[in-house]
N, C-alpha and C positions, 0 to 999 in steps of 0.2 A: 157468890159467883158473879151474879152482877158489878158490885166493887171492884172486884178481880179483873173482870174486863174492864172497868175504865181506868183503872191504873195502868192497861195495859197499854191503853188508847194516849194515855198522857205521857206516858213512856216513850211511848213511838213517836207521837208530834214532839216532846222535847227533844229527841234523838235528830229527828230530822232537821228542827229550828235549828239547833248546836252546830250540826253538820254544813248547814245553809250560809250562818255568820262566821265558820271557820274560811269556808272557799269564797268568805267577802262577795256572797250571792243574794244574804238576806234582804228581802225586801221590805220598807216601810213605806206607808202612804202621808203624802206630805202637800205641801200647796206651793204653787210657782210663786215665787216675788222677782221682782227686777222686770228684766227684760224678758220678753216669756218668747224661748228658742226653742221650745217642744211640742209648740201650739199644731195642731193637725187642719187648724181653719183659715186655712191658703190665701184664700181672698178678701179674711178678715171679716166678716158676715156675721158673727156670732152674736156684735152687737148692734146688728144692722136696725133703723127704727122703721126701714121696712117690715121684716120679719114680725117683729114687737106689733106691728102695725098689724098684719097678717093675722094672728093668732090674737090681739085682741080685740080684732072685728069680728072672728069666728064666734068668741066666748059672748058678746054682748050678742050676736045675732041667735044666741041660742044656743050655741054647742055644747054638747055634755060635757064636761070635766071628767068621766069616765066612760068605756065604750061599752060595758056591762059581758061581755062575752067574747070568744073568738070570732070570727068573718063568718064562720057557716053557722055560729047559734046565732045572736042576738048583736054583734059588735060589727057589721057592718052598715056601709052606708054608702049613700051614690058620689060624695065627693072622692071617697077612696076608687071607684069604678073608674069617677070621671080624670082623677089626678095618672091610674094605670095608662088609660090611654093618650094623654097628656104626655107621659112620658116616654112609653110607644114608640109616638111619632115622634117627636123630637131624639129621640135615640136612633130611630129608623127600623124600628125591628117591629111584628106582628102585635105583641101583647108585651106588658112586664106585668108584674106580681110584685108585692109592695111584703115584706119580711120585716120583726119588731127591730134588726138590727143587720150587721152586716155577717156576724157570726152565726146567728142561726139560719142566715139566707145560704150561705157554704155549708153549714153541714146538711142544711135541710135541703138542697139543692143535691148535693152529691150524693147523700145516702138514698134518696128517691131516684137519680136516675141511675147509678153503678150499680151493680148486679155482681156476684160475685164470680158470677162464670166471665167476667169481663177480666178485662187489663188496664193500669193505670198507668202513664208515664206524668212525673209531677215536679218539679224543676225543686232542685234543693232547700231555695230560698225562700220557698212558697209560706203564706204567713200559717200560724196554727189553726187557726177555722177552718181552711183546707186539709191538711193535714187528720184535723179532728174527724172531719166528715167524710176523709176517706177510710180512714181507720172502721167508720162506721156502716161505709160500705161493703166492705171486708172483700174486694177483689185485691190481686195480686197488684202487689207496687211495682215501680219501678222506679226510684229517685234517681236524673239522673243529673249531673254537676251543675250547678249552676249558668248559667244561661251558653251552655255548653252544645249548639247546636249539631255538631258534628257526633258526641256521644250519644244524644237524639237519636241522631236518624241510625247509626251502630244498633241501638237498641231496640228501634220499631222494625230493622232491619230483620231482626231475630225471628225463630218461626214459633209464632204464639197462633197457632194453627188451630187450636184448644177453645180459643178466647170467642166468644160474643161477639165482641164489641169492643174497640179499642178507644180510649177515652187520655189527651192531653189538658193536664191543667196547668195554668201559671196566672201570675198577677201578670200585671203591662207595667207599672212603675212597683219595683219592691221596696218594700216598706222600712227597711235596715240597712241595706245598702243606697238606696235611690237611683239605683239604675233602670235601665230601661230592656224589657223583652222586645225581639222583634218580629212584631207579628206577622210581616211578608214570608218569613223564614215560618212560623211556627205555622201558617196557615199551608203553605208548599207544605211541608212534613206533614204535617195532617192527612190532606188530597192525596200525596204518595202513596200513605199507606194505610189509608181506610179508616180516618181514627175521628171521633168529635171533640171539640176544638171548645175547653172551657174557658173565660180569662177575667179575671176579677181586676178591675178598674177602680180597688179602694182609691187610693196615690194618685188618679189619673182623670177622674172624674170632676170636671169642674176648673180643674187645674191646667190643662192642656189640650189640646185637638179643637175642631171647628165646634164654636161657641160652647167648648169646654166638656165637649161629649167624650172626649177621651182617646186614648193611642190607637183604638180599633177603628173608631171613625176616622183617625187621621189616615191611616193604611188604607181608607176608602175600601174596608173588608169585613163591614159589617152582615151582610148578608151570607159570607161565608162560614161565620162560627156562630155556634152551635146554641151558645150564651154568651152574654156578658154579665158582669156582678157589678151594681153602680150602689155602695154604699153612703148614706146623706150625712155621716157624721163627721166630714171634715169640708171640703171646699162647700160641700152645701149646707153647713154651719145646725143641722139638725139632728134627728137619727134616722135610726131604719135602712132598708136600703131593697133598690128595685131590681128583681132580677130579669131583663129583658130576652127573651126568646120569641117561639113562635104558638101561636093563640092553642096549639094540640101541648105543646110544652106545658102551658100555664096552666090548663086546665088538670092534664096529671099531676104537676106540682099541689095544687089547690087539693088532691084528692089521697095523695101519696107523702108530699111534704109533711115530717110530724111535727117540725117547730112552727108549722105553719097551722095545722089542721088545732093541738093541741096548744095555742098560746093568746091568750088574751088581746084582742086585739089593743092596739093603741085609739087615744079618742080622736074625733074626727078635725079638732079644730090644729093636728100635728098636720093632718093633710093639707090644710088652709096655709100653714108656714110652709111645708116643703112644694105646695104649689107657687107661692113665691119666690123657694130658691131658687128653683131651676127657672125660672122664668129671669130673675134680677142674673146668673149663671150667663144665662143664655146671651147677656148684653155685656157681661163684662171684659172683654177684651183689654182694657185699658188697665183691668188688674190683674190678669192673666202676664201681659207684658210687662207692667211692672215686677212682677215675680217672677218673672225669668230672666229680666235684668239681676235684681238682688242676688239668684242663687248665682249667676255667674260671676259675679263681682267677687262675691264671699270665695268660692270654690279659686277664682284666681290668688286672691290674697293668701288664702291659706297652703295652697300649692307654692306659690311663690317662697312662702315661711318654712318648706319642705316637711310639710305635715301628710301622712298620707290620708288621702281624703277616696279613694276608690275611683272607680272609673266612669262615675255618673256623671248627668247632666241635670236636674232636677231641683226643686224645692228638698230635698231630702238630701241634706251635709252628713255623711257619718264621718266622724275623726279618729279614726285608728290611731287604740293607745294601748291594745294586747294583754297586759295584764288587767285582772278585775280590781285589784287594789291603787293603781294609777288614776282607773276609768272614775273611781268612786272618788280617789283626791281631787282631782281636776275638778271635776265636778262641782266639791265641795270649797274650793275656793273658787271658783265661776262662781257659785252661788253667791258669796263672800262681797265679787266685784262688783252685785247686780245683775245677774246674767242666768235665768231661770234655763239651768241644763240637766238635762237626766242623763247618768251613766246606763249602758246596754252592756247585760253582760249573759254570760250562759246561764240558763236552756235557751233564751230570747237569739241567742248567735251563737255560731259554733265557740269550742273552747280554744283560748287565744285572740280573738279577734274584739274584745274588748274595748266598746268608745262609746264615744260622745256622740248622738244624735240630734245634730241641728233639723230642725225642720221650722222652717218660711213661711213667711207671711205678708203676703202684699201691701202692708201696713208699717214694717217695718222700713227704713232708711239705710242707704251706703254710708253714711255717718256712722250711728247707732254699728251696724257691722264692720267697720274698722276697728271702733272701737272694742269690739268684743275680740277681733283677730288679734291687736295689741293685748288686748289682756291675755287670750289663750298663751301668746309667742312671749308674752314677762312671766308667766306660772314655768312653763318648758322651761325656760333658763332656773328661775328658782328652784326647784324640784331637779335641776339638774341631768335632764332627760336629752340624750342622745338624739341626733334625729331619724337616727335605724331604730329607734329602740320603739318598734310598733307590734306590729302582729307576729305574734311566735308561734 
């Protein structure tokens, strides 16, 4: 019997592998060479010898190398308390709460406060951590098109007379296309019609707004929502990530949250580095502006070259190339020229919308991204690709 079910198991994982490498979906894990245009560390920091510096002052002043338990057994300690409020006040909000990552802060975040007697309205594009934790919320969805304000407000319009509590989520910068939410708009819709106001600042944090606090600070509309989600795994070159609300917030999180209540904490000398990044964050304007020059440079040349590149402004280039099999060659000759690019293709995006995802780095040069737009616009003519031939 046993045997029986695991042939059955290997059956169904080969069926499903088969299936994956037919629609040119199968995934391998691989390592970037060349120029690395997939990097998520904005302002370059990753090998900063501050950081380095940070976490090996922690470890020589004594810090454990493991934290022995989650935050409420044995694995907390006062630089995680002191780093919360650290980050608090430089966010502008009562309290944050410090998550092993930025995925378990979204589901752990949303499963703890949605309720199923509630309502959710949650913008298309929204990344899978959202997604996941709403699912685990199990209130009624409402997806509704991508940054499609008008559909919005149709939809809060509606009489969910039934519902609790009405509940908007979105990111501020999405993470596949690199566009931008607007939060003056999502915050009005909110206030209109009685809803709490969630917004994950993966994309945004670090990268944009007054000394890099993100698109909610920049709308000077932080005190209006509800949360924000500031994950440290990209402009702030670490992991984890702080979910900022108000100090009644964090304390139900702390009591409710299960990725929180249930997960080992991380050790104290990750707090020693990430109280460095936002601190080093906090002054970097000069890399902030260098990386909004780059994306715009890139996004002209490429626009120029009649590639569709969407309707972002951001560190985050997608190149629309629509088929999966295109997204994977291109790819694989970028790789070829030096040019560390990953194909994006479905369930990560809808089907058809198949591309390249550039994502920036304040490290990188307008040289260096010429030369990668020339090599994209010599593959396009060899491969012999129309310039409508994008998103089907």
């Amino acid at each position: 019997m046993v045997k029986a079910q695991v042939r059955e198991l290997t059956r169904r994982m080969d069926a499903e592998l088969a299936a994956l490498a037919w629609r040119n979906q199968l995934r391998t894990l691989g390592t970037i060479h060349g120029v690395n245009l997939s990097s998520n560390d904005y302002l370059g920091l990753a090998t900063d010898p501050r950081l380095l510096e940070a976490v090996t002052s922690a470890l020589v002043a004594g810090s454990a190398v493991g934290s022995t338990g989650s935050r409420l057994l044995s694995g907390n300690a006062e630089i995680w308390e002191e780093l919360e409020s650290e980050v608090a006040q430089f966010m502008g909000s009562e309290a944050a709460l410090y998550f092993n990552s930025g995925y378990s802060a979204n589901v752990g975040l949303l499963s703890a406060v949605i309720r199923p007697s509630d309502v959710v309205f949650s913008d298309a594009a929204n990344h899978a951590s959202i997604i996941d934790g709403l699912r685990l919320a199990g209130a009624p969805k409402v997806i509704f098109p991508h940054l499609d304000m008008d559909s919005l407000e149709r939809q809060l319009g509606k009489d969910f007379s039934g519902a609790a509590q009405k509940f908007i989520v979105s990111e501020s910068i999405f993470s596949m296309d690199g566009d931008r939410a607007s939060i003056v708009d999502l915050v009005a819709l909110a206030e209109r019609y009685g809803a709490e106001l969630i917004i994950d600042e993966a994309h945004a944090t670090g990268a944009v707004g007054p000394q890099g606090r993100g698109l909610v600070a920049a709308s000077r509309l932080s005190d209006r929502v509800l949360v924000t989600v500031h994950p440290c795994g990209k402009a702030l070159a670490g992991m984890g990530c702080f979910v900022c609300c108000s100090e009644e917030l964090k304390q139900y999180l702390v009591n409710r949250a299960r990725p929180f209540i249930f997960s080992t904490a991380l050790p104290s000398y990750i707090a020693a580095q990430m109280r460095a990044a936002v601190r080093i964050v906090a002054a970097a304007d000069r890399e902030r502006s260098d990386l909004a020059g780059l994306s715009a440079f890139l996004r002209e040349r490429l626009r120029e070259a009649g590639f569709d590149i969407g309707k972002g402004d951001t560190q985050i280039v997608p190149v629309f190339l629509g088929e999966n099999e295109r997204a994977i060659r291109f790819s694989a000759l970028l790789n070829e020229a030096g040019f560390g690019v990953r194909p994006i293709r479905p369930p990560s995006v809808p089907a058809g919308t198949s591309r390249l995802r550039l994502s920036l780095t304040a490290k990188l040069s307008t040289n260096l991204l010429a030369q990668f737009a020339d090599a994209l616009i010599s593959i396009r003519a060899q491969e012999q690709v129309p310039l409508n031939a994008v998103r089907s």
